[in-house]
ZABAKE-486362 format. One line per 2 residues: number of its first residue (from 0); for each residue y, x, z of C-alpha. Coordinates in nm, 4 decimals, padded with zeros to 6 digits. Layout:
NUM = Y X Z  ...
// end
This chain:
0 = -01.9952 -11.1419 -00.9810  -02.1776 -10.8399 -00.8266
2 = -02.3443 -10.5960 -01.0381  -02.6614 -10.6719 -00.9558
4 = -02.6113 -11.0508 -01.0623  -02.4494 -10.8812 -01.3743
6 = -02.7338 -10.6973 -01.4402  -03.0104 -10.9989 -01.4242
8 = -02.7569 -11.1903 -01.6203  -02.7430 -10.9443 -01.8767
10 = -03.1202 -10.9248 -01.9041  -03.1631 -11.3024 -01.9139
12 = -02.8888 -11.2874 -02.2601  -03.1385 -11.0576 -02.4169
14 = -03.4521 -11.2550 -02.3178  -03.3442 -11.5458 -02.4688
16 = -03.3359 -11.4350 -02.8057  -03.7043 -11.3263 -02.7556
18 = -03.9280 -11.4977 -03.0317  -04.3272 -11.5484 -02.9412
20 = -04.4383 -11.2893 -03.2138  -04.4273 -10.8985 -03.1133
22 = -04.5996 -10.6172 -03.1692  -04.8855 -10.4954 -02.9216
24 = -04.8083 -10.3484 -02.6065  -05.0084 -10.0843 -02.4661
26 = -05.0093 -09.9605 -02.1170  -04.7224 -09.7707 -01.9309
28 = -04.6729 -09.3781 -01.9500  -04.8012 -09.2218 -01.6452
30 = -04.4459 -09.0121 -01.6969  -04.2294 -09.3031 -01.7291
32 = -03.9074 -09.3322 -01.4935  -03.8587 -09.6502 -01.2819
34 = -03.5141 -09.6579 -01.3783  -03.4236 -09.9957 -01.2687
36 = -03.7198 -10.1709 -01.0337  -03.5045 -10.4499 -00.9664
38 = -03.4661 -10.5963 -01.3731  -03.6505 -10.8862 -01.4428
40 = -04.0123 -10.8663 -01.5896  -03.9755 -11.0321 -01.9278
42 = -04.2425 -10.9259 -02.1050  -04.5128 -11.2061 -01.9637
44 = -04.4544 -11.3737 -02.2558  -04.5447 -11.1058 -02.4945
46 = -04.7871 -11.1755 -02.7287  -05.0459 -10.9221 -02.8475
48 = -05.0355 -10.8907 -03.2542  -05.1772 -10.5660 -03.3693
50 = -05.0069 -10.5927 -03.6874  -04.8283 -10.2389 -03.7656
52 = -04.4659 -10.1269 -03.6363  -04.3591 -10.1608 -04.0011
54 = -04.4255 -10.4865 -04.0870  -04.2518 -10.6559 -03.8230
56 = -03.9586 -10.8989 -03.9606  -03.8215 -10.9523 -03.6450
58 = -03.7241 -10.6780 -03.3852  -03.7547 -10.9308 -03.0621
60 = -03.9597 -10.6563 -02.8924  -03.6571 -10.4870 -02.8985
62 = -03.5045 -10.6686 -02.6499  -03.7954 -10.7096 -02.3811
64 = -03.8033 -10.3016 -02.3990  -03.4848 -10.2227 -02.3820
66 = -03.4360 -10.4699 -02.0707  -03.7196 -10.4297 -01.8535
68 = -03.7315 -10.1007 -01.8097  -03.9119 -10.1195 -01.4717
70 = -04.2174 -10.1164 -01.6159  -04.1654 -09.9102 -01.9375
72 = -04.4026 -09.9464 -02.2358  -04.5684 -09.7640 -02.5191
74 = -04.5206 -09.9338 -02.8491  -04.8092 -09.8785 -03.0970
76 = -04.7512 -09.7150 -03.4526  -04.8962 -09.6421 -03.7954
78 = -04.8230 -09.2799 -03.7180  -04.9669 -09.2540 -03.3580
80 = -04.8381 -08.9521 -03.1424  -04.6065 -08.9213 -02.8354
82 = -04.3201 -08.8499 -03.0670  -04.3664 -09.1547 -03.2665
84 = -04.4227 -09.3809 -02.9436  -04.0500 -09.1951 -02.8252
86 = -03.9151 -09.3019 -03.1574  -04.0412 -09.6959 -03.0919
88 = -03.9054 -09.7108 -02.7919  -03.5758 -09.5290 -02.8572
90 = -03.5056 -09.7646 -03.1323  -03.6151 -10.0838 -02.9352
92 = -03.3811 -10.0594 -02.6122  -03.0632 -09.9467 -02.8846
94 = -03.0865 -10.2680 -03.0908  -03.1163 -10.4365 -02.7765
96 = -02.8100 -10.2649 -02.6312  -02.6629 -10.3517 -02.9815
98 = -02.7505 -10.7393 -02.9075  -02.5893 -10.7689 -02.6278
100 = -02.2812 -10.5996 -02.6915  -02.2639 -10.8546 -02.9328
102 = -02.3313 -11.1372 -02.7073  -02.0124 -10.9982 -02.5354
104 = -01.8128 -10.9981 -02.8002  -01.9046 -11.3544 -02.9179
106 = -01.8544 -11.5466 -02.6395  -01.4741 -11.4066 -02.6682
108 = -01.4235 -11.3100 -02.2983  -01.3311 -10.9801 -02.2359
110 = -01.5736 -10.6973 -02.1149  -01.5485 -10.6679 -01.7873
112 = -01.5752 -10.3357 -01.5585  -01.8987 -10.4353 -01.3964
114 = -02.0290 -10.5182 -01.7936  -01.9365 -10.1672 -01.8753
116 = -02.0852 -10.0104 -01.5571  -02.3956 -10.2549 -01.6548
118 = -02.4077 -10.1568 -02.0586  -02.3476 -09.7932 -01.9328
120 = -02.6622 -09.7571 -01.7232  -02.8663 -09.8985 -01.9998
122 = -02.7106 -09.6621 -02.2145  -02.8305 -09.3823 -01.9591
124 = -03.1540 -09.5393 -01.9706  -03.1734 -09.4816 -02.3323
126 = -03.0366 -09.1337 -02.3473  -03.3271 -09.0310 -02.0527
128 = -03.5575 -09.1891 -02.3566  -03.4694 -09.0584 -02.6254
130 = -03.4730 -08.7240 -02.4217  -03.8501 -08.7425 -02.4150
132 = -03.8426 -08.7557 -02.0100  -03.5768 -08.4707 -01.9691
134 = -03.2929 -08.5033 -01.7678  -03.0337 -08.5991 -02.0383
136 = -02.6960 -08.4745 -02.0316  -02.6008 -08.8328 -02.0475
138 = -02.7007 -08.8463 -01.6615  -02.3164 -08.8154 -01.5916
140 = -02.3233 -09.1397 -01.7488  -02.4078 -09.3790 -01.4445
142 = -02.1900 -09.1553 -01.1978  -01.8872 -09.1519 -01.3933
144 = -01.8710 -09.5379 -01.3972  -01.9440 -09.5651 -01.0407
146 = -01.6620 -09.3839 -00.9580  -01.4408 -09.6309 -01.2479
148 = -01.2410 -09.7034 -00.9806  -01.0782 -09.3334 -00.9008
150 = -00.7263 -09.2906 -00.9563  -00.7336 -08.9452 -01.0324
152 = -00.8184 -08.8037 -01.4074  -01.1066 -08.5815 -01.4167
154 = -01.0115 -08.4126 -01.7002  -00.7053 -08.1852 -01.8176
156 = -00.5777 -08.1867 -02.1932  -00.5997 -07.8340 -02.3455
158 = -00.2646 -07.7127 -02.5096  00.0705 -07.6558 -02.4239
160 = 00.4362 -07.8268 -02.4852  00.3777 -07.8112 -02.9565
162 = -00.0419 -07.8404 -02.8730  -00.1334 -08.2080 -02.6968
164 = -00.4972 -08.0683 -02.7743  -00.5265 -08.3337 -03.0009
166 = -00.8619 -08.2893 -03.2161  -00.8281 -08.5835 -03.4351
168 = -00.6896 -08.9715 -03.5138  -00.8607 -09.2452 -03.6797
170 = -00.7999 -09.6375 -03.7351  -00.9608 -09.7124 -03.3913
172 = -00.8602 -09.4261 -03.1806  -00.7723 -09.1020 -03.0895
174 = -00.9274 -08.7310 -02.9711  -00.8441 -08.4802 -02.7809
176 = -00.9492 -08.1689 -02.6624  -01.0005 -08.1451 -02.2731
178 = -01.1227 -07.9151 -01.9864  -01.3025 -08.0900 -01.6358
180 = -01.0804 -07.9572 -01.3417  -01.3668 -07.8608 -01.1183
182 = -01.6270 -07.6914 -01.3758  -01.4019 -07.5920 -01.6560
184 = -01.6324 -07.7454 -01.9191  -01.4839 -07.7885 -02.2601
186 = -01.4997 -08.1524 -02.3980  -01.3981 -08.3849 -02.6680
188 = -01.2220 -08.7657 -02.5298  -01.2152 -09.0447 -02.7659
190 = -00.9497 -09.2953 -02.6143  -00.8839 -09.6420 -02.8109
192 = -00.5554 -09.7394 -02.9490  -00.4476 -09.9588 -02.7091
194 = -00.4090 -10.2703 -02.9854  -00.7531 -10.2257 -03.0571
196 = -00.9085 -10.2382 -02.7286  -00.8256 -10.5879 -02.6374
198 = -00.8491 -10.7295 -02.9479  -01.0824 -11.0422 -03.0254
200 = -01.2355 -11.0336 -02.7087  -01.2464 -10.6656 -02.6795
202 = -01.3755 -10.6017 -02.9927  -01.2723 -10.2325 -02.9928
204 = -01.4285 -10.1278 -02.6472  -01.7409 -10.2904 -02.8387
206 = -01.7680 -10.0670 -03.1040  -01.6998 -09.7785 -02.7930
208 = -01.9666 -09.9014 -02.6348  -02.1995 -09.9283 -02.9349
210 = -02.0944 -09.5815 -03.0279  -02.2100 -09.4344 -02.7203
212 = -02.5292 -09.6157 -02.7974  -02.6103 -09.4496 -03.1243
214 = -02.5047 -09.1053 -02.9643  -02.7453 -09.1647 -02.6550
216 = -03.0328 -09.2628 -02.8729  -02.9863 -08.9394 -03.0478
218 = -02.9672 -08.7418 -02.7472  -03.0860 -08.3706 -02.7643
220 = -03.0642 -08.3067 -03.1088  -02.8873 -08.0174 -03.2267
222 = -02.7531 -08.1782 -03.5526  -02.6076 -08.4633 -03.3659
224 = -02.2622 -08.4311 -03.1249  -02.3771 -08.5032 -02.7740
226 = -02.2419 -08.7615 -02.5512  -02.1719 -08.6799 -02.1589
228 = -02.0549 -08.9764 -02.0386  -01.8313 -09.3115 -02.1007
230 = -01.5186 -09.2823 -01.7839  -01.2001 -09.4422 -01.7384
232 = -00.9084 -09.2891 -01.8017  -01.0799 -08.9126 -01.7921
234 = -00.7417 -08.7408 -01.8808  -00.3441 -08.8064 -01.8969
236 = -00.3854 -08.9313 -02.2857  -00.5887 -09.2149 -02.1789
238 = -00.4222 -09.3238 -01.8888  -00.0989 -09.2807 -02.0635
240 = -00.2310 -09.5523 -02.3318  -00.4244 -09.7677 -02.1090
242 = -00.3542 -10.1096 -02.0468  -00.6012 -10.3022 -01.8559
244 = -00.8719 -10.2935 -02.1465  -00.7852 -10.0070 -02.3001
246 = -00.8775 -09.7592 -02.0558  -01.2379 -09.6845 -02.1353
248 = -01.2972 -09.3428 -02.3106  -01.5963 -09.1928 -02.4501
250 = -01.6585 -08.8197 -02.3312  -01.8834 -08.6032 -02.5523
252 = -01.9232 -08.2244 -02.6283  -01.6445 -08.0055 -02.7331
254 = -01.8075 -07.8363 -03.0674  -01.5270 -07.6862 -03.3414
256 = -01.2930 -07.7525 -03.6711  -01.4820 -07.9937 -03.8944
258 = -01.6030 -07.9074 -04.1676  -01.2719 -08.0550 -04.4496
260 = -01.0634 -07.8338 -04.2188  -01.3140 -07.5516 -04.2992
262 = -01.2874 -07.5707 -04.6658  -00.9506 -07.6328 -04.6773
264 = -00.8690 -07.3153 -04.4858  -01.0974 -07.1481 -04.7768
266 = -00.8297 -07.2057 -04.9994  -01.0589 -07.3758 -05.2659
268 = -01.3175 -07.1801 -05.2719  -01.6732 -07.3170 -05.2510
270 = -01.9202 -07.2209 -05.0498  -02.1834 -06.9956 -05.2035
272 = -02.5845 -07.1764 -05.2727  -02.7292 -06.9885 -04.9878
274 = -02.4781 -07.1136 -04.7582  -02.4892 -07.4683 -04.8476
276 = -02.8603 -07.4460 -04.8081  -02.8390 -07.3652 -04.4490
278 = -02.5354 -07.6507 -04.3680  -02.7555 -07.9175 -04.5697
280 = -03.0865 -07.8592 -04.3699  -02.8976 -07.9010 -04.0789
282 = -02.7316 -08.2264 -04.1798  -03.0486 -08.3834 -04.3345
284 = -03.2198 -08.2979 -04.0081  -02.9876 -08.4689 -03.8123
286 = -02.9644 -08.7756 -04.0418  -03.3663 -08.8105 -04.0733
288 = -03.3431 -08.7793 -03.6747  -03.0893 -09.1138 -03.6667
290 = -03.3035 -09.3037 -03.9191  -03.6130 -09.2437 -03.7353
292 = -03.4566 -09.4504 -03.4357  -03.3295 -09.6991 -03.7280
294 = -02.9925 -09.5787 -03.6681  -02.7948 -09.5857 -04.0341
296 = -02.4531 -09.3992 -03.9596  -02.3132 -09.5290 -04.2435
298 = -01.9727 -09.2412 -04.2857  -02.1227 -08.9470 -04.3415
300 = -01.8661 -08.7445 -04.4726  -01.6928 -08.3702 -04.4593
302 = -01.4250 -08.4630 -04.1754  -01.7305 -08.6099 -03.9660
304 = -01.9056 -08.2928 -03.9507  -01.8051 -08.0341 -03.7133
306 = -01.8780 -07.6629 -03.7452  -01.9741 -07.5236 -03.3939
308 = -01.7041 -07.2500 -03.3512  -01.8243 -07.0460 -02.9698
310 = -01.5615 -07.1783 -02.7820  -01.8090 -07.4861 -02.7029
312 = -02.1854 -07.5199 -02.6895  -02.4341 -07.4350 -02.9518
314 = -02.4972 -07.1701 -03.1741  -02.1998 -07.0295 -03.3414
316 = -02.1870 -07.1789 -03.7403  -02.3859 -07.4345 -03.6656
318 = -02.3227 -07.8070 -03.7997  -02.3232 -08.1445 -03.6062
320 = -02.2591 -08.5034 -03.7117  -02.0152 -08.6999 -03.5355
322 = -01.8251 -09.0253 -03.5694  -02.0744 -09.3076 -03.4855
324 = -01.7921 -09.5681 -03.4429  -01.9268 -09.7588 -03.7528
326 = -02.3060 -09.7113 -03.7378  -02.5506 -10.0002 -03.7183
328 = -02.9395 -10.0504 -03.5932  -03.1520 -10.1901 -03.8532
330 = -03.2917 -10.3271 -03.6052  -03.0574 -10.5322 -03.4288
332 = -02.9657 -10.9006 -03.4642  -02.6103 -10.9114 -03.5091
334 = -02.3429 -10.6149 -03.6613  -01.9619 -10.6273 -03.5737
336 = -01.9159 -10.5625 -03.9418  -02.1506 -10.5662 -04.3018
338 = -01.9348 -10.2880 -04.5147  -01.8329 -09.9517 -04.3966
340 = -01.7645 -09.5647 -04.4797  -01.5230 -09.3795 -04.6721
342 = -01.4639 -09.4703 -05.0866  -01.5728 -09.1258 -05.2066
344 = -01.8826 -09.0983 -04.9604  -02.0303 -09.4399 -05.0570
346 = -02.3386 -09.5315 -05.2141  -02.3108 -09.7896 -05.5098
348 = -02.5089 -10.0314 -05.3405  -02.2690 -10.0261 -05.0390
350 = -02.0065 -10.0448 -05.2936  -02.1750 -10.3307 -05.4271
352 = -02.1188 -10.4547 -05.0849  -02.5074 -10.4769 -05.0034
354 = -02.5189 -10.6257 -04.6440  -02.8617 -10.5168 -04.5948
356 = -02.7675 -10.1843 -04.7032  -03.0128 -09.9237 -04.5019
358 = -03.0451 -09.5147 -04.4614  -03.0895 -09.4370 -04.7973
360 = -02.7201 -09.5016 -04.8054  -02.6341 -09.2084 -04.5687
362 = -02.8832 -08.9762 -04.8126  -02.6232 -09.1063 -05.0899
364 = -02.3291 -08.9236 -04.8524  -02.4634 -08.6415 -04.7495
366 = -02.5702 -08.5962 -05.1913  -02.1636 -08.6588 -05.1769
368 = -02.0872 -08.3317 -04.9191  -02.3521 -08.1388 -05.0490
370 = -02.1241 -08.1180 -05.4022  -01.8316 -08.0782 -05.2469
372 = -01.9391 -07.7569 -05.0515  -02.0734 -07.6586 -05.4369
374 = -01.7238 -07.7695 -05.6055  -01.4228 -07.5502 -05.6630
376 = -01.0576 -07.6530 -05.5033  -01.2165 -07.9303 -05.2708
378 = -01.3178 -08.1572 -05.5253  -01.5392 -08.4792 -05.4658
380 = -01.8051 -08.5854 -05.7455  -01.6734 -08.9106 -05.7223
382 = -01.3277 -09.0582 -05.6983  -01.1633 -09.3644 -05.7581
384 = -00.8688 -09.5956 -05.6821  -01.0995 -09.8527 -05.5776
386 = -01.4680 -10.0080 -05.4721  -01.5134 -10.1336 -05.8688
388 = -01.2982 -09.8064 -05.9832  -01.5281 -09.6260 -05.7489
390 = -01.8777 -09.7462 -05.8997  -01.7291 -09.6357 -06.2219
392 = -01.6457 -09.2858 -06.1572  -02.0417 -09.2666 -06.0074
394 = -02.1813 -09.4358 -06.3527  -01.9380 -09.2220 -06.5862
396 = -02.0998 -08.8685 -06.4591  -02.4813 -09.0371 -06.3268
398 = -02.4995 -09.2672 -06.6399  -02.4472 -09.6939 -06.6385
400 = -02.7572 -09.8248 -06.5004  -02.9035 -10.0750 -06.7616
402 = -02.8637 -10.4138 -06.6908  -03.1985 -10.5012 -06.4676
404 = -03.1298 -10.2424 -06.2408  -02.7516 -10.3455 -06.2433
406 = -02.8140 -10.6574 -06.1599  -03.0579 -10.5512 -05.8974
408 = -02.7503 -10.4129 -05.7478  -02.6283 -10.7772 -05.7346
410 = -02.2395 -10.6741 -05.7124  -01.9783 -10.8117 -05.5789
412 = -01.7089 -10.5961 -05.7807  -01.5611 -10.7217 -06.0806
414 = -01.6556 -10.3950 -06.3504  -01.9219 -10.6085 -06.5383
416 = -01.7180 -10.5780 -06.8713  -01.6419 -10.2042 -06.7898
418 = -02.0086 -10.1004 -06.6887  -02.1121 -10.2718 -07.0310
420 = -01.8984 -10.0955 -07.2343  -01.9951 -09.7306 -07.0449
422 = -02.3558 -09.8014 -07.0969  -02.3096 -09.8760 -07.4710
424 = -02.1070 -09.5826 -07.5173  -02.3310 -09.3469 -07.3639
426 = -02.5927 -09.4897 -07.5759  -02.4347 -09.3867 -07.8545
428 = -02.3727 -09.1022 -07.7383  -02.7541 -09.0240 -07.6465
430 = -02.6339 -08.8834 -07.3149  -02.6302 -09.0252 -06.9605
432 = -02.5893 -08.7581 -06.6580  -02.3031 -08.5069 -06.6745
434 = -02.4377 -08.3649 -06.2997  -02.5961 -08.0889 -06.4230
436 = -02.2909 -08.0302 -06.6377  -02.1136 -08.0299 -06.3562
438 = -02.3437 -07.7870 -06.1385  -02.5293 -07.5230 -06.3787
440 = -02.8059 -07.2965 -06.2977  -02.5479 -07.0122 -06.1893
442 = -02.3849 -07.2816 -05.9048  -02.7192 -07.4302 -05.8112
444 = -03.0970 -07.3132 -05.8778  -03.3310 -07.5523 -05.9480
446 = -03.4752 -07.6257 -05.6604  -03.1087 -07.7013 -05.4874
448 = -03.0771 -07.9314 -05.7910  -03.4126 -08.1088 -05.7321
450 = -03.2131 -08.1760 -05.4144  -02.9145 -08.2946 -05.5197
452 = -03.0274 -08.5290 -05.8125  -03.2272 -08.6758 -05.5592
454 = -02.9695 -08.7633 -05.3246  -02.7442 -08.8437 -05.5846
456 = -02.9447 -09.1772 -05.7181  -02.8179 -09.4691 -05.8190
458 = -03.1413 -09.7069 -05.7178  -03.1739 -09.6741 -05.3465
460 = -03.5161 -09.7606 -05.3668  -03.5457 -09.4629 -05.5768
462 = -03.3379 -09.2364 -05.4041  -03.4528 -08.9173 -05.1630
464 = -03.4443 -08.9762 -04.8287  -03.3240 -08.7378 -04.5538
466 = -03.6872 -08.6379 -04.4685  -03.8407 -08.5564 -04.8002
468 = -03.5149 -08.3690 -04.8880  -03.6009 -08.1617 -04.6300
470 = -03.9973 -08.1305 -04.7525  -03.8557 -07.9908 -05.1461
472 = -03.9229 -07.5979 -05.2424  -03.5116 -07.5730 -05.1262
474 = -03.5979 -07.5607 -04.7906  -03.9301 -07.3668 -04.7946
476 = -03.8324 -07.0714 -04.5974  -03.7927 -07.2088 -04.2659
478 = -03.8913 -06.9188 -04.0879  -03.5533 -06.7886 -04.2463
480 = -03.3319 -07.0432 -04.0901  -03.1712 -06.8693 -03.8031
482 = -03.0837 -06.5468 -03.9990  -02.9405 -06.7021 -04.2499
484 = -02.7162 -06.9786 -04.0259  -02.5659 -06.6405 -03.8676
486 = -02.5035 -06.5099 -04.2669  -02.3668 -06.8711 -04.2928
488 = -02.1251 -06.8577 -03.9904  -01.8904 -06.5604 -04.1379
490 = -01.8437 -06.7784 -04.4548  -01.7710 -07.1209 -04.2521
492 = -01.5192 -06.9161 -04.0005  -01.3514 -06.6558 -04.1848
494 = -01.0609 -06.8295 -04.3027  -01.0387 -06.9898 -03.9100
496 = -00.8818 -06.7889 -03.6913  -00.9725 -06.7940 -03.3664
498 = -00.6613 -06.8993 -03.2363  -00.6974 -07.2526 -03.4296
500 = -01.0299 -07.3094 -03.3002  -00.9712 -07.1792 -02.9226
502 = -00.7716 -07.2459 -02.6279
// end
């Protein structure tokens, strides 16, 4: 099948999931890009409700945006404003990406090169999106897969005969550290395990795929770890795993040490108020960034943020959020899996294993690395053995939640008997949160508090999200924010030395 037939078959997968109810269309930007003039027209069957963005229950329009981008559209919202429009339409073609990545997955057959050439231009399409009309760095994207075919790696791993430049390993896959032969640029590769890329029906190049997704949709921001481009086989490390599915790599920006190597090179010692100020407004801005695109990372944690050390881009001590290899749309139809994250990091309603969990489970995480930067020796607020275990350790230091709003929770953990007997014997005790026990006016002022208790809430619906955080007295110098990140950088890279973070 040629990739143009690919292309209008791929469109015609989303279109038929379109239902008849949508939200109001308005008229084409005058700045738009005619990306792909050869992509069906689907949207004649669009209907024209003027009810607003946030009352949709279904995210059909999702689809018809994200595939017929020949004539791209304007989505209305309660808001109004370019930036909100951006943020519609940013959102729409990712869950519709998300769909049919799905699609892919269900039907069992594996993912084809001219499906990844085809998934990678709308991916491209989406980065040049989300980029507000500027050329995206993610233009690399559309080349690179052209040229899928080339024999030759176009990358070299940094490090010698004891250094494989290796930057980090996970479940799914591995990173390394790697230099392009002909401009020298510093990058990071994520390569799958080779068992996991041909699994169910290519179920790991899937989530690779989707990954790149979320990271194109958040293109530009400087809290977020930019993507450059999805190639096969960029360097020896993939090619010397490959196997005909497993080839695929994601290429993204080279940025530093992340930040659980950082403390642990601090020796235990936590991270002065001032400086955890600085590190949190630059994590809640990223995160309020992904859940205005409906993107819910859903593993925020301290080894999936990475300090920006010089030897990449960006400024020097600055923070970026990485690892979107289990982050979902809340928009999209489908999602290759309901529960993820790390035990420590996760929310109670997540360990209530919530499905429908949403972004006020990432606020819960980042509430979870702002007290670790705060806590002595690298402690966690939280830690248990186990999900039920887990919930427990939250409720013995937040306080049992009484039985509506347990309840409410609707969990799936069996802790009943042991969240009974918690409440009942901090009601006796006439005393339910230990957290500002645990972080006193000489650790954190009151306004970082305000912060923290806010994050740290049991009821999600109650909980402060990433945006308002960022609204409290905490963060009311902004003007400040660039002196202080350079105060900040000699505390996050002191105990580095270079050599660790270089070539």
């Amino acid at each position: 099948m040629g990739r143009e037939e690919n292309r209008v078959r791929l469109a015609g997968m989303v279109s038929q999931q379109m239902l008849p109810v949508v939200e109001s269309i308005r008229s084409p930007s005058p700045n738009s890009i005619d990306y792909f003039p050869q992509w069906p027209d689907i949207r004649h069957g669009v209907g024209n409700s003027t009810s607003p963005l946030n009352q949709i229950q279904t995210r059909t329009i999702t689809s018809a945006l994200a595939v017929s981008v020949a004539i791209p559209t304007m989505v209305t919202s309660p808001g109004g404003g370019a930036a909100a429009t951006a943020m519609t339409e940013v959102a729409a073609r990712l869950a519709a990406i998300c769909d049919v990545i799905h699609e892919h997955h269900k039907s069992g057959r594996p993912i084809e090169d001219d499906d990844v050439a085809t998934i990678s231009a709308m991916i491209e399409d989406l980065a040049a999106t989300a980029s507000a009309g500027r050329p995206p760095k993610t233009k690399l994207l559309l080349r690179l897969c052209s040229g899928a075919a080339a024999s030759s790696c176009s990358y070299e791993e940094v490090g010698g005969d004891d250094d494989d430049g290796e930057l980090g390993v996970g479940a799914f896959g591995v990173v390394v550290m790697a230099r392009h032969r002909d401009t020298g640029e510093l990058v990071a590769v994520k390569t799958l395990h080779p068992e996991h890329a041909g699994d169910n029906g290519g179920r790991g190049l899937a989530r690779l795929l989707r990954e790149a997704s979320f990271m194109a949709a958040c293109s530009g921001h400087p809290s977020l770890v930019s993507l450059l481009g999805v190639e096969r086989m960029p360097c020896a490390a993939a090619a010397a795993a490959a196997t005909d599915t497993a080839e695929w790599s994601l290429v993204m920006e080279y940025v530093g040490p992340n930040l659980l190597d950082v403390l642990r090179a601090r020796g235990g010692e936590p991270f002065p108020e001032a400086d955890v100020r600085v590190i949190m407004r630059q994590l809640l801005a990223g995160a309020a960034a992904m859940h205005r695109h409906g993107i819910v990372h859903r593993d925020i944690k301290s080894e999936n943020i990475l300090v920006v050390s010089g030897v990449g881009a960006g400024d020097v001590g600055a923070v970026k959020i990485c690892d979107l290899g289990s982050a979902k749309s809340t928009f999209e139809r489908h999602t290759m899996f309901h529960i993820a994250g790390t035990l420590e990091y996760m929310a109670p309603e997540v360990l209530a294993r919530d499905p429908h969990h949403g972004a006020p489970a990432d606020a819960w995480s980042l509430g979870c690395v702002m007290a670790e930067l705060l806590l002595a020796g690298g402690e966690l607020a939280f830690r248990g053995e186990d999900e039920g275990d887990q919930m427990l350790a939250i409720f013995d230091v937040l306080g049992a939640p009484e039985e509506a709003a347990w309840r409410a929770l609707r969990p799936r953990v069996l802790v009943a008997g042991e969240v009974n007997v918690l409440r009942e014997r901090q009601r006796k005790a006439q005393h339910r949160s230990r957290l500002r026990e645990m972080f006193p006016e000489d650790v954190l002022s009151k306004e970082g508090f305000e912060v923290l208790e806010g994050l740290l809430t049991c009821d999600p619906k109650k909980r402060m999200t990433a945006a308002a955080a960022l609204r409290c007295a905490w963060f009311a110098d902004g003007d400040k924010v660039q002196e202080q990140r350079h105060e900040t950088t000699s505390s996050l890279l002191t105990s580095f030395s270079v050599c660790e973070i270089s070539t």
